[in-house]
matplotlib code that plots the C-alpha trace (Angstrom):
import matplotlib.pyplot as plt

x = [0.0, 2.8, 3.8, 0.4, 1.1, 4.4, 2.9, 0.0, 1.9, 4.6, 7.4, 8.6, 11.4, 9.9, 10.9, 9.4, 6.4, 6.2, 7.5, 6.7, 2.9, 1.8, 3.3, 3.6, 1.2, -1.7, -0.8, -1.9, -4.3, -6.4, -5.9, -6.9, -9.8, -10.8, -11.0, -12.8, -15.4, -15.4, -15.9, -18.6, -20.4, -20.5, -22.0, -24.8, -23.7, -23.6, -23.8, -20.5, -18.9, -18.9, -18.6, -15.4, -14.1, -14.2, -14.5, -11.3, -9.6, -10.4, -9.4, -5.7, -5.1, -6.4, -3.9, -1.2, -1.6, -1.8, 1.7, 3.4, 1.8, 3.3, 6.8, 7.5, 6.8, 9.5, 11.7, 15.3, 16.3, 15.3, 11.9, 11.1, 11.3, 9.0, 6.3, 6.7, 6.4, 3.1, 1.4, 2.6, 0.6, -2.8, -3.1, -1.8, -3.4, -6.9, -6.5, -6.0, -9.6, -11.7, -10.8]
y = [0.0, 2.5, 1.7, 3.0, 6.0, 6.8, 6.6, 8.8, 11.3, 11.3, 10.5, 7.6, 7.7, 8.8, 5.6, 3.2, 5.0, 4.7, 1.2, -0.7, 0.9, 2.6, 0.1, -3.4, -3.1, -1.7, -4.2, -6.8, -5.6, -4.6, -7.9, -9.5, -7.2, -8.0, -11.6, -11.2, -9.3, -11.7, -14.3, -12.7, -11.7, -15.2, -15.9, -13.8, -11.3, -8.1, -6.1, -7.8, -7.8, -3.8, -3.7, -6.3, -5.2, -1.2, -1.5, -2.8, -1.4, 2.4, 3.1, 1.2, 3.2, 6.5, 6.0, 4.8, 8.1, 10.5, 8.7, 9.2, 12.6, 13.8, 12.6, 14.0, 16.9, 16.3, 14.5, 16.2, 14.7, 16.1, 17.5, 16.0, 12.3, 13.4, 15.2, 12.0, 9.5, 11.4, 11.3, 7.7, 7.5, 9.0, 7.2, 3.8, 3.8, 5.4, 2.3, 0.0, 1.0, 1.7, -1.7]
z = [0.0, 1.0, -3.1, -4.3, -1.8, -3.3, -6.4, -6.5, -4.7, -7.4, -5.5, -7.1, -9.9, -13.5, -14.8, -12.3, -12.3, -16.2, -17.0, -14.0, -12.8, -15.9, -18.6, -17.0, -14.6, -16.8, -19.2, -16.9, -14.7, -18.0, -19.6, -16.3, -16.1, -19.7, -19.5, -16.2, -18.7, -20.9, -18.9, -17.2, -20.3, -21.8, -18.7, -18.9, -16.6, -18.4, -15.2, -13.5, -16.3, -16.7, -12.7, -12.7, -16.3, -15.5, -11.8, -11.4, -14.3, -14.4, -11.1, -11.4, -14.7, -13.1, -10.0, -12.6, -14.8, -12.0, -10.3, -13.7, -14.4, -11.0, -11.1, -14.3, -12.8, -10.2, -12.8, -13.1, -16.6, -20.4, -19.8, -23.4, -22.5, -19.0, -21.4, -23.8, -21.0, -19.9, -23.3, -23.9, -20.3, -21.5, -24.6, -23.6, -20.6, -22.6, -25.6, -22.7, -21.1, -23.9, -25.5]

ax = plt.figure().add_subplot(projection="3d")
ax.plot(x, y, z, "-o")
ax.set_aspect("equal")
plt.show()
């Protein structure tokens, strides 16, 4: 838990936050999440498959965004590969929910 603190609060390195929450962890929590919908929806459970699918996922990619969003702001290096870590952030992490 004191990980998921660090990282919404930005104070984890730029690169952990990126590669480790943002890239490898929202890979598979939204694959997880995604065959949980599936799952669910060839069940016949259209309701716990939103629920599970988004439920889990949106929040995880929201906390990821945010953690990477606010240590580039405190990252020290080339303030281009901070800005192109963030965008690589929204839109990877956007595909990721929206599919």
């Amino acid at each position: 838990m004191q990980a998921i603190n660090r990282l919404w609060k930005g104070e984890l390195p730029l690169q952990d936050a990126f590669w480790k929450w943002a890239v490898l962890g929202g890979l598979i929590v939204n694959i997880v999440t995604s065959l949980l919908f599936v799952s669910l929806m060839m069940a016949e459970q259209p309701l716990l498959a939103v629920l599970g699918g988004y439920g889990l996922s949106l929040p995880y990619n929201y906390i990821a965004l945010v953690g990477v969003w606010r240590s580039a702001d405190r990252f020290e290096g080339d303030r281009r590969l901070a800005e192109t870590m963030r965008m690589v952030t929204v839109v990877g992490l956007l595909l990721l929910t929206v599919t």
